[in-house]
N, C-alpha and C positions, 0 to 999 in steps of 0.2 A: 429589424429582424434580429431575434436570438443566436447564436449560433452554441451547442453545446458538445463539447467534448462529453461523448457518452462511453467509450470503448476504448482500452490500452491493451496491445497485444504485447503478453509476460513469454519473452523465451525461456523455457524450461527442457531439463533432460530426459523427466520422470514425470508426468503430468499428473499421477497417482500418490508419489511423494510430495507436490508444490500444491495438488488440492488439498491435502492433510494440514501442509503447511498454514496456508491461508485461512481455509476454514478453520482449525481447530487450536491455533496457536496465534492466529494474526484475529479470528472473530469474525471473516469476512463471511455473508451468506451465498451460500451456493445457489443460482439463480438457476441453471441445469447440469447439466451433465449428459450429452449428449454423444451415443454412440453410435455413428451412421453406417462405420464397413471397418471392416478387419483393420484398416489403415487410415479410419478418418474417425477423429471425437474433437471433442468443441465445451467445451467447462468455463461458464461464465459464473464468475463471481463478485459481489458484491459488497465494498465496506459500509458500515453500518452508517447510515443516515446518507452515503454519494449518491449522485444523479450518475457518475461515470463507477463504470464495469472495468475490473480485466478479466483477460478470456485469456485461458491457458488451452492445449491440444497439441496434438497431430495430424499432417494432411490439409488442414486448413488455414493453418497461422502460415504467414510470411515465412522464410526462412531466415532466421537469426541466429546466430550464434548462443547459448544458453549463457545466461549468465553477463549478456551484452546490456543491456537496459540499465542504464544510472540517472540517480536523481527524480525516480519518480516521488510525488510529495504527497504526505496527507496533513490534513488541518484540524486540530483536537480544539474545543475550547478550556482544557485541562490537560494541560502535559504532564505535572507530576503524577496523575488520574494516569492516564495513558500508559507513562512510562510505567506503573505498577503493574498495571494487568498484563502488559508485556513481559516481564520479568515475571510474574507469577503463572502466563503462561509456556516460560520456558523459551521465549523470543531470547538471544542474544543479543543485546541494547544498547548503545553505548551512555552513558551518563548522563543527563542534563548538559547540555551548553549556550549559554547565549553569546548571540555572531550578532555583533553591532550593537548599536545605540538607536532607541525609538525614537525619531527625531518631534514625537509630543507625549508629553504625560500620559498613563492608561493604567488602567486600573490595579493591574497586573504588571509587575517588571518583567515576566516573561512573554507578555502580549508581544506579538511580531517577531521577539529577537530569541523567543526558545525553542529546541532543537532536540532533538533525539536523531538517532538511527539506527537504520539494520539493514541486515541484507536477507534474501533468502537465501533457500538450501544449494540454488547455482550462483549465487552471488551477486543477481539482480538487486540494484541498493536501492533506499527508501531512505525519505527523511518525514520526520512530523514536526507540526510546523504549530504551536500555542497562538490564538488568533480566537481569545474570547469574545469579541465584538466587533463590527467592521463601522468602520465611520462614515 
């Protein structure tokens, strides 16, 4: 049996400033945007090519702290690709780094061990993770 992580709930403070965020600087697609009652919406969105969603709102997310979420990850098969459209879309990014040693040869010296980050607009952080082929 499969089991798949489909959905990450994003705490946010502004649900209208973290949809701009993602969609229009992070590239993610907006799957809805769902307005039910004066105190409840629901904005799922999605990164380009994931089988898993976050869903940012009001009224029906958990209660979190804004800005509590660390280490959520994405997987580029080009990071220095990635980290460019980031910076050229106005992401705040931190440099290239590689964290460790691939413990086999790949194609790529950044396979496994390259790194970017960022955070959003509450300070929820993200890392991208260079992972051109899996073995």
């Amino acid at each position: 049996m499969n089991w798949t992580l489909e959905v990450v709930i994003v705490p946010v403070s502004d649900v209208d400033r973290a949809k701009t965020f993602y969609a229009d600087q992070i590239g993610f697609a907006v799957d809805h945007d769902t307005v039910i009652s004066e105190d409840v919406r629901l904005v799922q969105l999605t990164p380009p090519g994931s089988g898993c969603s976050i869903v940012i709102g009001t009224g029906v997310v958990p209660e979190m702290p804004p800005g509590s979420l660390r280490g959520l990850q994405l997987v580029v098969p080009d990071l220095k690709r990635a980290h460019a459209e980031l910076v050229e879309r106005g992401v705040e990014v931190s440099d290239i780094q590689v964290l460790g040693q691939n413990p086999r040869p790949t194609p790529d010296p950044l396979d496994n061990v390259g790194f970017v980050f960022f955070a959003d607009p509450d300070g929820n952080t993200w890392g991208v993770q260079q992972i051109s082929s899996r073995a």
